[in-house]
C-alpha positions as CSV (number, residue, x, y, z in Angstrom):
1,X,-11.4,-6.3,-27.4
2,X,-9.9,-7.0,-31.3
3,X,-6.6,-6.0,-31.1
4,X,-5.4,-6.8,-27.5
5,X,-3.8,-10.2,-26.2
6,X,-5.8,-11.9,-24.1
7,X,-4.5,-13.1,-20.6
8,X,-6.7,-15.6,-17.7
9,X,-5.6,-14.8,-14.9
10,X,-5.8,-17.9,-12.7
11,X,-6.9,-17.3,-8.8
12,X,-6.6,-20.3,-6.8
13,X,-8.2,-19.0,-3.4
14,X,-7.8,-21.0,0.2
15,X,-9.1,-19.2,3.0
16,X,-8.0,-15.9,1.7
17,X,-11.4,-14.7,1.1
18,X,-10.5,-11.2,3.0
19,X,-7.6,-10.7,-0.1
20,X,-9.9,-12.0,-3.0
21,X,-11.4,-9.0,-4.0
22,X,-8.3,-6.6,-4.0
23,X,-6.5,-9.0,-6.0
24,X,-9.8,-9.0,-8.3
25,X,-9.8,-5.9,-8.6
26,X,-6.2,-5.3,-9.5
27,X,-6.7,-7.4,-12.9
28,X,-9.6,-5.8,-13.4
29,X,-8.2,-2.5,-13.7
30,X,-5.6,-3.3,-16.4
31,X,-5.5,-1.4,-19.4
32,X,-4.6,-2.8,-22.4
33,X,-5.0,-6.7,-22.5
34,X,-8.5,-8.4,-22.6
35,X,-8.9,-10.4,-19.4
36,X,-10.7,-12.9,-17.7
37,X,-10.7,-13.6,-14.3
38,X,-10.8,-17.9,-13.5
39,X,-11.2,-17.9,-9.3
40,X,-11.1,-21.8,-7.9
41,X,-12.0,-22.3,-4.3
42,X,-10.5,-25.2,-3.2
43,X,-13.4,-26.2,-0.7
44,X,-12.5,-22.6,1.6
45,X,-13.9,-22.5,5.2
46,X,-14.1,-18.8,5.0
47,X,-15.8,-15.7,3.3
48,X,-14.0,-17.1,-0.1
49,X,-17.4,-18.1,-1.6
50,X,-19.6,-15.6,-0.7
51,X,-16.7,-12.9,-2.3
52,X,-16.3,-15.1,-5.5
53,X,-19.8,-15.6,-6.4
54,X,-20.2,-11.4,-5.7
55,X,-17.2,-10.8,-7.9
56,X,-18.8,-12.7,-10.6
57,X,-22.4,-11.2,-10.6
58,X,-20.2,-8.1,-10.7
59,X,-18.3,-8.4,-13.8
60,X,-18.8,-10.8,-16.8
61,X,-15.1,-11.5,-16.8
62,X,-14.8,-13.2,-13.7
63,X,-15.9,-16.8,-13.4
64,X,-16.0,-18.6,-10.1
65,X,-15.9,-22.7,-8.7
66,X,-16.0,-24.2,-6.0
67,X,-14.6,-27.6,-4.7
68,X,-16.8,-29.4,-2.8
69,X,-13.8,-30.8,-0.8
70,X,-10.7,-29.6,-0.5
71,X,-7.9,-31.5,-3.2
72,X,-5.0,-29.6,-2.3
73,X,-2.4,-27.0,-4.2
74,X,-1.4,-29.2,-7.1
75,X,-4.9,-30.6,-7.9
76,X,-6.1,-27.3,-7.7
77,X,-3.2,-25.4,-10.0
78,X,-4.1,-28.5,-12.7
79,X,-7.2,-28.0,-12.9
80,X,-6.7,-23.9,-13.4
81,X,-4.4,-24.2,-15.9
82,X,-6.6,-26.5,-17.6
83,X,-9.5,-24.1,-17.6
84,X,-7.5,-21.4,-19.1
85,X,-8.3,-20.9,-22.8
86,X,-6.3,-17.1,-23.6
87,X,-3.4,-16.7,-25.3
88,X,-1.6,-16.1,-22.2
89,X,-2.5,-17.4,-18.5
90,X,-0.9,-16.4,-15.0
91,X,-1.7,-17.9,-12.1
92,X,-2.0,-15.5,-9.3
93,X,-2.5,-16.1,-5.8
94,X,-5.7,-14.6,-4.2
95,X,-3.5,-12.6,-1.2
96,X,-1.3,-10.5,-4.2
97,X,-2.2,-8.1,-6.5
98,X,-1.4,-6.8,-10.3
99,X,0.5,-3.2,-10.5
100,X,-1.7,-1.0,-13.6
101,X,0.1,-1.8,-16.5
102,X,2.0,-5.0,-15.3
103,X,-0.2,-7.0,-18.0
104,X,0.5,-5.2,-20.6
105,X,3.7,-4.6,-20.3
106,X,4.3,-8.6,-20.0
107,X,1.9,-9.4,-23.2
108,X,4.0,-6.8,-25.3
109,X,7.8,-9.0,-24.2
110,X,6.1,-12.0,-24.9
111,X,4.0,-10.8,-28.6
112,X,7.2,-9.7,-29.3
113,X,9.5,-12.8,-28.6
């Protein structure tokens, strides 16, 4: 989308498979920015990976991983950050979501400081 800051949005998701797609869904919907959704699955023992990998057949902006073993919040928030590539990145867990707009309204503050 030419024109529009781009923003990751970083999902690190433990066992809160039941959250992931509302919280998908909610940066999905925001107008305004172009963004991509980078879900990590640190290893979950729940519904985590069978929502990710829908989410991503489901839009071209979402990209899912999986850990094959669980490494923990810090490893996990490392490797995230590392992944994202846009001009902006927020890291937001899987269990919250975005209000419409919120993205926007943060990539205009910061294009404009």
């Amino acid at each position: 989308m030419a024109g529009m800051s781009q923003v990751d949005v970083f999902v690190p998701c433990y066992r809160y498979g039941r959250f992931l797609a509302t919280c998908v869904e909610s940066i999905l919907s925001q107008r305004g920015v172009d963004v991509r959704v980078l879900i990590l699955d640190d290893a979950s023992p729940d519904e985590t990976e069978a929502v990710g990998r829908a989410l991503q057949r489901g839009d071209s902006r979402v990209e899912y991983r999986r850990h094959a073993a669980n490494l923990g919040h810090i490893a996990t928030y490392n490797e995230g950050l590392a992944w994202a590539t846009a001009d902006y990145v927020l890291l937001l867990s899987a269990d919250d979501a975005l209000v419409p707009g919120a993205l926007a309204r943060a990539t205009r503050v910061m294009d404009a400081h």
